[in-house]
N, C-alpha and C positions, 0 to 999 in steps of 0.2 A: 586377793580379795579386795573389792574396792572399797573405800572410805564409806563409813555413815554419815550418813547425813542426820544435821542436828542444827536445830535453830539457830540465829546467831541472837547474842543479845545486843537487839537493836528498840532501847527504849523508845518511845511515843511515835512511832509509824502509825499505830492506830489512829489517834490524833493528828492531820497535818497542822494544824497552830500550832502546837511545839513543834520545837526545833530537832533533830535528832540528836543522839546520844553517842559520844563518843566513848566505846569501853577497852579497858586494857585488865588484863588479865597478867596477875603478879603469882610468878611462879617458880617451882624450883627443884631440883633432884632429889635434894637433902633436906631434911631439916635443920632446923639451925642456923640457918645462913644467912638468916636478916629479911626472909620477904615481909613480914607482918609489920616490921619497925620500916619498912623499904614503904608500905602501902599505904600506912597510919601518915607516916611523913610526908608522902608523895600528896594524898587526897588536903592532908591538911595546908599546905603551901600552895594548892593549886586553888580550897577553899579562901585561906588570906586572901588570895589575887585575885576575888568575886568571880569564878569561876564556880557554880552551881554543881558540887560535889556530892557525889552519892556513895559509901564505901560500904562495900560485901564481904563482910567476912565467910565465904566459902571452904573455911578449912572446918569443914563438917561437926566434926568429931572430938577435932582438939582446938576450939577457938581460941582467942588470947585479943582481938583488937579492942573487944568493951574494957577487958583490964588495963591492956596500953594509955587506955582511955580514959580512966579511970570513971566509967559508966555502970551504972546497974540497970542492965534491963528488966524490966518486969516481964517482955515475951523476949521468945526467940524465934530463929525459924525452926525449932525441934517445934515448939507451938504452931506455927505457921505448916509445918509438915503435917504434924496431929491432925488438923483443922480445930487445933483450939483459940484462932485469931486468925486476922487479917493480915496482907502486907502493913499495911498502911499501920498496924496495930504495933508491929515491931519496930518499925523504925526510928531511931534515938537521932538529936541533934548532938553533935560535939559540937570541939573546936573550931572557932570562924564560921561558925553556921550551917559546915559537913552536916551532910545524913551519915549515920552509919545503920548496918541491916545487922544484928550482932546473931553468932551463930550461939551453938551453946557447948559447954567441955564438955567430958566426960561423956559424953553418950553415946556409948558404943552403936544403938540402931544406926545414927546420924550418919558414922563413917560406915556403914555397909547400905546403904540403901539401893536398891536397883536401879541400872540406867535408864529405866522409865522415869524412874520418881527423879535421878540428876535434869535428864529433859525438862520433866515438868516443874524444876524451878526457875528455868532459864524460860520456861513460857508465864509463868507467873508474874518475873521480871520482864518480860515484855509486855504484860497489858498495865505496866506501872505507868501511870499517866500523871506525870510530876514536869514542873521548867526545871530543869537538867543541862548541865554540859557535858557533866562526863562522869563514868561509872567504873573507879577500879574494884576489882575484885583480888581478893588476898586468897591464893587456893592453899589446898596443903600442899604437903612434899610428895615426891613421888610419881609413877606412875598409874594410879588408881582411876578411874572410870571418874570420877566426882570431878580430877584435875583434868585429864584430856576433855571432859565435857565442855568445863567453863571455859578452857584456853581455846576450846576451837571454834566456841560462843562467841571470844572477843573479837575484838576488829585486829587488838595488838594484844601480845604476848612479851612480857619480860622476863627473862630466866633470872633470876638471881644465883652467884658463885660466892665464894669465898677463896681465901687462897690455898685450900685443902684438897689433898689430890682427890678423894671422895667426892667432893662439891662437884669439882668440874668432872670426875668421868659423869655421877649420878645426870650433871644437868647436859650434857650429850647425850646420856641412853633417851633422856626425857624428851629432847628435839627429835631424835632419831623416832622413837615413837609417835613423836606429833605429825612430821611429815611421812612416818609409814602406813602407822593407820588412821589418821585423822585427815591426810591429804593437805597439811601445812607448809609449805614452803619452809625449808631450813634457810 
């Protein structure tokens, strides 16, 4: 069966005066393994360096980056899903002047949504019309529809390991599926 096809997240194409967006997608077999402290760190160091930072937290279901953060959002995108706000309505600034897009815990709909409704966030983030340099996105673990969505959205893909035999078979099965049904290059 060949690949779906699935938008990529390519911020401000609509607009050419912005510049485009460079996105990477933090990912990983297992949980546990540090992607969210890996993405929180990454956007924020890259935000220090005045590099125009935008951070997703895309791990649906079980978020944790606003806590890392120590942020309280008043939306989330479980709101932004509802239609009870805007993008623009959820997005918090941290550290060094980061955006972050905070998802919300606990919410079980979040982690089962349909691959229509994973598409239609990554088309959402595409009509974000913001000066941006680059956008990582924190997915969950796993192979679930939410994760292969967003990793095959970005331009780049990080797997995150640890040195537990688990970590690395999980983030092989995880590659394995990105280049079998997502048409990713391993």
């Amino acid at each position: 069966m060949p690949p779906r096809e699935y938008p990529p997240l390519s911020l401000n194409t609509a607009n050419p005066s912005l510049a485009p967006v460079r996105s990477i997608a933090v990912t990983g077999g297992k949980g546990g393994v540090g992607k969210t402290n890996l993405s929180v760190n990454l956007a924020a160091s890259l935000a220090g360096l005045g590099k125009r930072t935008l951070l997703l937290d895309a791990d649906l279901g079980l978020a944790n980056v606003d806590v890392l953060l120590g942020l309280s959002p008043q939306n989330t995108l479980a709101d932004l899903v509802s239609g009870r706000c805007e993008l623009d309505e959820v997005i918090l600034e941290g550290p060094n002047g980061m955006l972050v897009v905070p998802a919300a815990s606990g919410r079980r709909h979040m982690a089962e949504l349909q691959p229509a409704q994973h598409v239609g966030l990554v088309n959402v983030f595409n009509e974000l019309q913001r000066d941006l340099d680059i956008l990582i996105v924190d997915t969950a673990a796993g192979i679930t529809d939410s994760v292969l969505t967003f990793c095959q959205a970005a331009q780049d893909a990080v797997v995150v390991v640890c040195d537990e035999p688990a970590s690395i078979t999980d983030a092989y099965a995880l590659i394995k599926v990105l280049a079998r049904e997502r048409g990713l290059a391993e």
